[in-house]
C-alpha positions as CSV (number, residue, x, y, z in Angstrom):
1,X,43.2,-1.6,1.1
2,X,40.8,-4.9,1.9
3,X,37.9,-2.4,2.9
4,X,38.5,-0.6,-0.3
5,X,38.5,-3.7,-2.3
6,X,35.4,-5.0,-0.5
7,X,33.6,-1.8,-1.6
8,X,34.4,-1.9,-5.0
9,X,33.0,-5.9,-4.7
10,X,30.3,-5.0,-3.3
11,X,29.6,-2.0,-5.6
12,X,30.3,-4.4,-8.5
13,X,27.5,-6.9,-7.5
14,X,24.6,-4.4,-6.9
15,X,25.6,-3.5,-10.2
16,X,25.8,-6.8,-11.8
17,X,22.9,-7.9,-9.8
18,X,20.7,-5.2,-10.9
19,X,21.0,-5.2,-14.7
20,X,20.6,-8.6,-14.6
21,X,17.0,-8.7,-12.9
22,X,15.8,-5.4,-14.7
23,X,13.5,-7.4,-16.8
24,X,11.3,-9.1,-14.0
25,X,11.8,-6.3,-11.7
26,X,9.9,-4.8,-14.9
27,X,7.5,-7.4,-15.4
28,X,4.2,-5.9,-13.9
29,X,4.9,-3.4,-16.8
30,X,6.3,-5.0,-19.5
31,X,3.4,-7.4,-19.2
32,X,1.2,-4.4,-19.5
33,X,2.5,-3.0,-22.4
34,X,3.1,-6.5,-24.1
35,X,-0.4,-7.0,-23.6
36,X,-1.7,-3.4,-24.6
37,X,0.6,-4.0,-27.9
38,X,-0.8,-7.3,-29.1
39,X,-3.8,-7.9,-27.8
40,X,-2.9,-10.2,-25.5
41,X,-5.4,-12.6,-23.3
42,X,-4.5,-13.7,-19.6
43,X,-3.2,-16.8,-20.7
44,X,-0.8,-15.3,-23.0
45,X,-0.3,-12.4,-20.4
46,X,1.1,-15.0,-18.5
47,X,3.5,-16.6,-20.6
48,X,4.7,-13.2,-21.9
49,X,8.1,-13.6,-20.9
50,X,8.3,-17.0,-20.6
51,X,11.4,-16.8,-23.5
52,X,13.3,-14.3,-21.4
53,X,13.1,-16.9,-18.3
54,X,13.1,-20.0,-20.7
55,X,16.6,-19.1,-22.1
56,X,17.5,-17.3,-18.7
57,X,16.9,-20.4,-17.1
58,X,18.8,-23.2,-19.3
59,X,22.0,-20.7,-19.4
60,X,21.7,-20.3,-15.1
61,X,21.1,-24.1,-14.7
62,X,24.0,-24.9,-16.9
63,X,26.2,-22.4,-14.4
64,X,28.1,-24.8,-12.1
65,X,30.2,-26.0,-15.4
66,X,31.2,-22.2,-16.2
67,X,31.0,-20.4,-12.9
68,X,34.1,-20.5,-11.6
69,X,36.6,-21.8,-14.8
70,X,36.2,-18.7,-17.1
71,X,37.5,-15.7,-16.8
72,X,34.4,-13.2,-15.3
73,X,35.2,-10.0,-17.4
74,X,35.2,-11.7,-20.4
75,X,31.6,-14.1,-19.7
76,X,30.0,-10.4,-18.3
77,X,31.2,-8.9,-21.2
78,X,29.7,-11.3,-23.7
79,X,26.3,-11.6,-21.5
80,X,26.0,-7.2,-21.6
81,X,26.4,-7.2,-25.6
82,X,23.4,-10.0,-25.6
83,X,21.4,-7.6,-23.5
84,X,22.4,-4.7,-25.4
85,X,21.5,-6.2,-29.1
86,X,18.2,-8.1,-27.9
87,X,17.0,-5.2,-26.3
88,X,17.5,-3.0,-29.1
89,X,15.7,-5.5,-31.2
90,X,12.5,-5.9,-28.5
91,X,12.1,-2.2,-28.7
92,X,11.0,-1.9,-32.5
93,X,9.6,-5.2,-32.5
94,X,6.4,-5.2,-34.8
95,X,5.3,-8.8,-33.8
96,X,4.8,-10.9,-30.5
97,X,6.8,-13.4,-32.0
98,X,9.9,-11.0,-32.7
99,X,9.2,-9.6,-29.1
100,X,9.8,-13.1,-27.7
101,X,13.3,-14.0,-29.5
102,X,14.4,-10.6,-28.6
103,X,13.5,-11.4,-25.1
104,X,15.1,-14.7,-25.3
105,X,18.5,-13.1,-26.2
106,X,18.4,-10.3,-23.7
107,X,17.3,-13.6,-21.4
108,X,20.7,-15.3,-22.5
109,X,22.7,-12.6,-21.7
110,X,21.0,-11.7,-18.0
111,X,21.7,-15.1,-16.9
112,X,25.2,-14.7,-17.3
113,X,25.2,-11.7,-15.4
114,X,23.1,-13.2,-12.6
115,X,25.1,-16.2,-11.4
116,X,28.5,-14.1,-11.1
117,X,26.6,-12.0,-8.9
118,X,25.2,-14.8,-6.7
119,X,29.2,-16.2,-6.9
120,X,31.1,-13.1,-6.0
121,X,28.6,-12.5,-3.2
122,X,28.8,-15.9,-1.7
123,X,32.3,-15.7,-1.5
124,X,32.3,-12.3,0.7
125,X,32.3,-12.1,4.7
126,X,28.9,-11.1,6.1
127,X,26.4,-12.4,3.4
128,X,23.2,-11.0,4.9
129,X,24.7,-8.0,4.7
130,X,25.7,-8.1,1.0
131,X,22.6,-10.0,-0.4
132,X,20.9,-7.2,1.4
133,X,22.6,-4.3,-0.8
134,X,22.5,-6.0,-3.5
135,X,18.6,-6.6,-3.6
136,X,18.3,-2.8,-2.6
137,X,19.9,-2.1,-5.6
138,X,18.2,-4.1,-8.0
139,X,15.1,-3.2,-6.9
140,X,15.3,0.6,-6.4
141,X,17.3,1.5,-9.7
142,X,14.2,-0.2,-11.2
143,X,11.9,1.4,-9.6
144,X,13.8,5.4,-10.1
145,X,13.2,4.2,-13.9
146,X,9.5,3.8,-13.3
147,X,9.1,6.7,-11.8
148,X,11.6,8.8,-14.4
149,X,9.5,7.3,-17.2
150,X,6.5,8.0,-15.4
151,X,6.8,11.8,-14.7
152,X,8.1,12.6,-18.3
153,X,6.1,12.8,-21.8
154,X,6.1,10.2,-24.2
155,X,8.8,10.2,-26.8
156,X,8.1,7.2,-28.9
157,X,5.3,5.0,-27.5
158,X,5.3,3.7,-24.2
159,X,6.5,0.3,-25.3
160,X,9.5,1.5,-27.1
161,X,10.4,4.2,-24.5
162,X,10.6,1.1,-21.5
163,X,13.1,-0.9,-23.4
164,X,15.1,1.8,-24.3
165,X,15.4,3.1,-20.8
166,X,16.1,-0.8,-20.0
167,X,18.6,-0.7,-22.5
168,X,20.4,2.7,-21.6
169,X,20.4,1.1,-17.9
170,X,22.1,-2.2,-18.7
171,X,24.7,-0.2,-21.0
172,X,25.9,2.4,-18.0
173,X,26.0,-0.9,-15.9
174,X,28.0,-2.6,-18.3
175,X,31.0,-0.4,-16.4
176,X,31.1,-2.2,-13.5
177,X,33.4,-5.2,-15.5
178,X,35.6,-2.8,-14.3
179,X,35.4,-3.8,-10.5
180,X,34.9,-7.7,-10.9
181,X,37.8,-9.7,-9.5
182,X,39.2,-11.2,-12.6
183,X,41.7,-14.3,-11.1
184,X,40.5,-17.1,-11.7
185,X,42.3,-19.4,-10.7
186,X,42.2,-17.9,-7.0
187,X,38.3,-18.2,-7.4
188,X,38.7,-21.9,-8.3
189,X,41.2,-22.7,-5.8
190,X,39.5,-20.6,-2.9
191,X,38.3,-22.5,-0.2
192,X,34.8,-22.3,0.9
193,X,33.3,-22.4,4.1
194,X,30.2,-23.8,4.7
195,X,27.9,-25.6,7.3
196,X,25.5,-27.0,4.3
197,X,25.7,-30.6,2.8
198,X,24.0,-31.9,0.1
199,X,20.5,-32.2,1.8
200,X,20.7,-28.6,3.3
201,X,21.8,-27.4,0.0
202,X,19.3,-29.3,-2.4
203,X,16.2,-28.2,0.0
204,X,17.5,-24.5,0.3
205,X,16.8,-24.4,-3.3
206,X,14.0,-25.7,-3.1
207,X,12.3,-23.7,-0.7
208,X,13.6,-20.6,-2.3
209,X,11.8,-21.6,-5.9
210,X,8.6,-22.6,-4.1
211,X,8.5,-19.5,-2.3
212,X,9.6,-17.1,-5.5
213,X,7.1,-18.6,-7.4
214,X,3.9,-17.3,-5.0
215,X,5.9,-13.7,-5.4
216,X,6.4,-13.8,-9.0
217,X,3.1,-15.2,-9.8
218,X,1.4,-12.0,-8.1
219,X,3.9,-8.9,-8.8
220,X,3.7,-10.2,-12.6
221,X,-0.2,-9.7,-12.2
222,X,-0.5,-6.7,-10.2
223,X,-0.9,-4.2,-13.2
224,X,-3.2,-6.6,-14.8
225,X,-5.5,-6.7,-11.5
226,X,-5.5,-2.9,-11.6
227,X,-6.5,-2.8,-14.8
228,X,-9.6,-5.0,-13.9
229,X,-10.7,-2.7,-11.0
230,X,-10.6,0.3,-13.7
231,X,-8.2,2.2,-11.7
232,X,-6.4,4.8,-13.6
233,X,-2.6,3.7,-15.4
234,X,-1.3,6.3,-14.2
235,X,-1.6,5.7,-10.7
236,X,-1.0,2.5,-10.7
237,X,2.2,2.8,-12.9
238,X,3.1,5.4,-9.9
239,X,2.2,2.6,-7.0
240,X,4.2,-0.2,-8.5
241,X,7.8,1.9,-8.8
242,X,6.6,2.5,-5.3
243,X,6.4,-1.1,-4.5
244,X,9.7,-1.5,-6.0
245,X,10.9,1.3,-3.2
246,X,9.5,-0.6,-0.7
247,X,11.3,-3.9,-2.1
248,X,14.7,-1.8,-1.5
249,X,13.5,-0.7,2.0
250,X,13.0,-4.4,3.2
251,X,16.6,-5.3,1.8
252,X,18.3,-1.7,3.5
253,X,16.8,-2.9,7.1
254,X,18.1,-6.1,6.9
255,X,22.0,-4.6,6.0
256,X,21.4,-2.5,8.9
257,X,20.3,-5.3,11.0
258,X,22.6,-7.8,9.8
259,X,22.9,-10.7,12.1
260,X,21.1,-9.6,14.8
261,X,17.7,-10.4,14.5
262,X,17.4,-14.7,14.1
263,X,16.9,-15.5,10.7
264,X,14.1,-17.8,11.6
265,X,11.7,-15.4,13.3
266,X,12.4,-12.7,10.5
267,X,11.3,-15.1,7.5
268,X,8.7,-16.4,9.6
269,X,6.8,-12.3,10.4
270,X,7.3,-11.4,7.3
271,X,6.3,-14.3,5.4
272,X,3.1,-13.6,7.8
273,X,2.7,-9.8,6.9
274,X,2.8,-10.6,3.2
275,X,0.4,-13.8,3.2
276,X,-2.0,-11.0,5.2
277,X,-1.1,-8.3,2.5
278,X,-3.3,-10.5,-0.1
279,X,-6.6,-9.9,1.7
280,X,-6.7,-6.8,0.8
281,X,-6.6,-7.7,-3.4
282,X,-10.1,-10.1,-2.8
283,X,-13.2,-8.9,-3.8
284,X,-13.3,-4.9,-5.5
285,X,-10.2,-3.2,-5.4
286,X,-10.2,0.6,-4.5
287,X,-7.0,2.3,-4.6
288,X,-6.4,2.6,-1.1
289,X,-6.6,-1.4,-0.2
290,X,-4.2,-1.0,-3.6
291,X,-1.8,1.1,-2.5
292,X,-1.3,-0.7,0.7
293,X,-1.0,-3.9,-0.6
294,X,1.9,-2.5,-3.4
295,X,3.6,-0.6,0.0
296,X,3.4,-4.1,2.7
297,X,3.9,-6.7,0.6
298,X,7.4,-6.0,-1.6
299,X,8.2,-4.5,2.0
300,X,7.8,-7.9,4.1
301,X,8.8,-10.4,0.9
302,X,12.1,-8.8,0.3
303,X,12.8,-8.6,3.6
304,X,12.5,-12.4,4.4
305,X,13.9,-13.2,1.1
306,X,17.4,-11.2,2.0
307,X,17.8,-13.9,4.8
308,X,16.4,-16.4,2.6
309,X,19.5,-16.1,-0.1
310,X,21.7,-16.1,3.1
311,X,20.5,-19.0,3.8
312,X,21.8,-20.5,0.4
313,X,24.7,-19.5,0.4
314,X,25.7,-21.1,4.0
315,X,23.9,-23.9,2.6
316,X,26.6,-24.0,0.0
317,X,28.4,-27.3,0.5
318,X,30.2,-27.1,-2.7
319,X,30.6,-23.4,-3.5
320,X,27.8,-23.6,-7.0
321,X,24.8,-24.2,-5.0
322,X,24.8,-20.2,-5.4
323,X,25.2,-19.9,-8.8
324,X,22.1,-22.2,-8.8
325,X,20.1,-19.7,-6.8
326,X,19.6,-17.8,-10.3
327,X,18.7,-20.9,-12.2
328,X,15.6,-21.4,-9.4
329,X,14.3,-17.9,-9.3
330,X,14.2,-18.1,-13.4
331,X,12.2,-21.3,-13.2
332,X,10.0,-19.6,-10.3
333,X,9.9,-16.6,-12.5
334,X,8.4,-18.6,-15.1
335,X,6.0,-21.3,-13.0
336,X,4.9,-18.5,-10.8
337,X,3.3,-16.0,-13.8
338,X,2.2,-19.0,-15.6
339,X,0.1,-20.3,-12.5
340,X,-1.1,-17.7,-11.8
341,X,-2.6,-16.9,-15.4
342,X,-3.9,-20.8,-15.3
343,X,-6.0,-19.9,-11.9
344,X,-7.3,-16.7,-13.0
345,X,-8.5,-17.9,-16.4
346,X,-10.8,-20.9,-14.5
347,X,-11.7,-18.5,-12.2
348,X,-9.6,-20.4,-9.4
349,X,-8.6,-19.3,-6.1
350,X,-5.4,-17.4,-7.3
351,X,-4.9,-15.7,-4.2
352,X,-5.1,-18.6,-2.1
353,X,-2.5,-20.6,-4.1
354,X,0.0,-17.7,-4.5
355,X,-0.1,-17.4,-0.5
356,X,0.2,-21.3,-0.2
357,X,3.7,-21.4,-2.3
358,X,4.8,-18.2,0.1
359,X,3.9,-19.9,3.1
360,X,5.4,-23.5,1.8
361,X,8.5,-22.2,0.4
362,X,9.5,-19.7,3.8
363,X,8.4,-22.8,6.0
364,X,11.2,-25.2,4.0
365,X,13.7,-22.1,4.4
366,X,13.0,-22.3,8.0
367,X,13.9,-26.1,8.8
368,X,16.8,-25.6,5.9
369,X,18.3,-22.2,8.6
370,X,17.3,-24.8,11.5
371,X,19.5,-27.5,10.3
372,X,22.3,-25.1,9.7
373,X,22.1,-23.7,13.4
374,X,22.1,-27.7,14.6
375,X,25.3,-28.1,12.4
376,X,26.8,-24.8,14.1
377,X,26.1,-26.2,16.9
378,X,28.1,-29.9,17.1
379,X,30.8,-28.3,15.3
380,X,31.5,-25.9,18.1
381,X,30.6,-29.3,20.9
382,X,33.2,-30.8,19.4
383,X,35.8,-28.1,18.9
């Protein structure tokens, strides 16, 4: 009976997880077609869904006060119908403006969604394993969509048709309410374990928004930079739902893996294989150095970045560190885009600083997993 309650958990936060991050899984082309739409400029490219993250981020920082003292059903409930009406609303949009507070609902309601997931998964034995399905999810259900969308005619107008297949995608995962543990008072009264104190904690979030931020900046851009080396939509639309593949590849190994490869040495190589992935997007693109890049580097990110939210959530010292972790990838969601737009438009070295906040933010998550392992350690001298 607990293995089939820990399935349905599990099943639940994939599914939770995933609607919630449909958007910037999206971004590459909801950027494309926000730009294409209104005539957009890099600048503006790269605050195109700054009201999705804005909103998404003041409801996610707000989340240790709701987290775990209302009922779950009733706040995923609530955070679905926002996605559901702003969606609707983004899709017929006939202005930027009205694109942007339709965005900022469907924002609103995400980050209610987001935070559960991060809680319920935190609370479960073996979180590598867990964070590890749950990013496979939310990045290969995106990714299906991209291809569906890809390989089928036009029905309305590419805009329209990629928020409706968002929004038919958030409404089928709406049925996973369903499979959320709804006591809450056993959630509030639940003890957790945890090796973390307010320093580990603190600087695990940290490292985690520096390093998101050097990732969002540059999968936010990647449709844009194809677009610059003329290479044709269509295979790039192709080549980014492949990237998204390759994110849920990186996630799989690591739930196959679990515990047995040091957490360390796995953010540390594939930090390195992603940093080295850039090399190939300097100078003129062909579609080869392209397609390599959009196969290595989703593939090495999301593989460090699995053990990366592990990391959090042993850093938990006082069980809503984890609902946090939604609040930081918002605000690195919305720095990372916007930096990257600020380099490109002075001609700066955008590649160079993108890799920097990768390399940064994996090097804090390092010392964060290496005071963890020291605090293992003296608890288990002493026992």
């Amino acid at each position: 009976m607990g293995e089939l309650t820990n399935l349905r958990t599990t099943i639940a936060v994939a599914a939770i997880g995933t609607v919630a991050v449909l958007v910037f899984a999206l971004l590459p082309a909801i950027s494309g077609v926000l730009a294409e739409r209104f005539s957009l400029d890099d600048i503006q490219t790269g605050f195109a869904a700054t009201s999705y993250f804005a909103t998404y981020a003041v409801v996610t920082a707000s989340s240790g006060l709701w987290i775990r003292r209302f009922r779950w059903t009733r706040l995923l409930a609530i955070g679905f119908a926002a996605m559901v009406s702003g969606l609707l609303s983004c899709a017929f949009a006939e202005s930027f403006g009205w694109a942007q507070y339709s965005l900022a609902i469907v924002g609103a309601g995400a980050a209610l969604l987001f935070p559960i997931s991060f809680a319920i998964a935190s609370d479960m034995q073996n979180t590598d394993r867990v964070f590890a399905i749950k990013l496979a999810a939310e990045q290969l259900v995106p990714a299906a969509m991209l291809l569906l969308l890809a390989g089928t005619i036009v029905i309305i107008g590419a805009y329209t048709d990629l928020f409706l297949g968002i929004l038919l995608i958030v409404t089928i995962g709406s049925a996973s309410i369903l499979l959320v543990p709804d006591n809450v008072g056993e959630q509030e009264n639940s003890s957790h374990s945890s090796t973390g104190g307010f320093f580990s904690g603190s600087f695990a979030l940290v490292g985690l928004l520096v390093n998101f931020s050097g990732f969002a900046g540059l999968w936010a851009f990647l449709e844009r930079i194809a677009n610059e080396n003329s290479l044709d939509a269509a295979f790039t639309g192709r080549w980014i739902a492949l990237g998204l593949v390759t994110s849920g590849i990186g996630p799989l190994c690591v739930a196959f893996i679990g515990e047995r490869l040091d957490r360390r040495l796995a953010i540390i190589v594939a930090s390195t294989v992603a940093v080295f992935s850039l090399l190939l997007l300097r100078g003129e693109i062909s579609e080869v150095r392209f397609a390599i890049t959009l196969f290595v580097l989703p593939l090495s990110y999301y593989f460090a970045v699995s053990y990366m939210l592990a990391i959090v959530a042993d850093a938990d010292y006082n069980g809503k560190v984890s609902g946090l972790m939604s609040f930081v990838l918002a605000v690195g969601a919305i720095s990372g885009p916007a930096l990257f737009g600020y380099f490109k438009s002075i001609d700066g070295p955008v590649l160079g600083a993108m890799a920097a906040l990768l390399v940064i933010g994996a090097g804090i998550m390092v010392v964060v997993q290496m005071t963890l392992h020291s605090s293992v350690g003296k608890i288990g001298s002493k026992k």
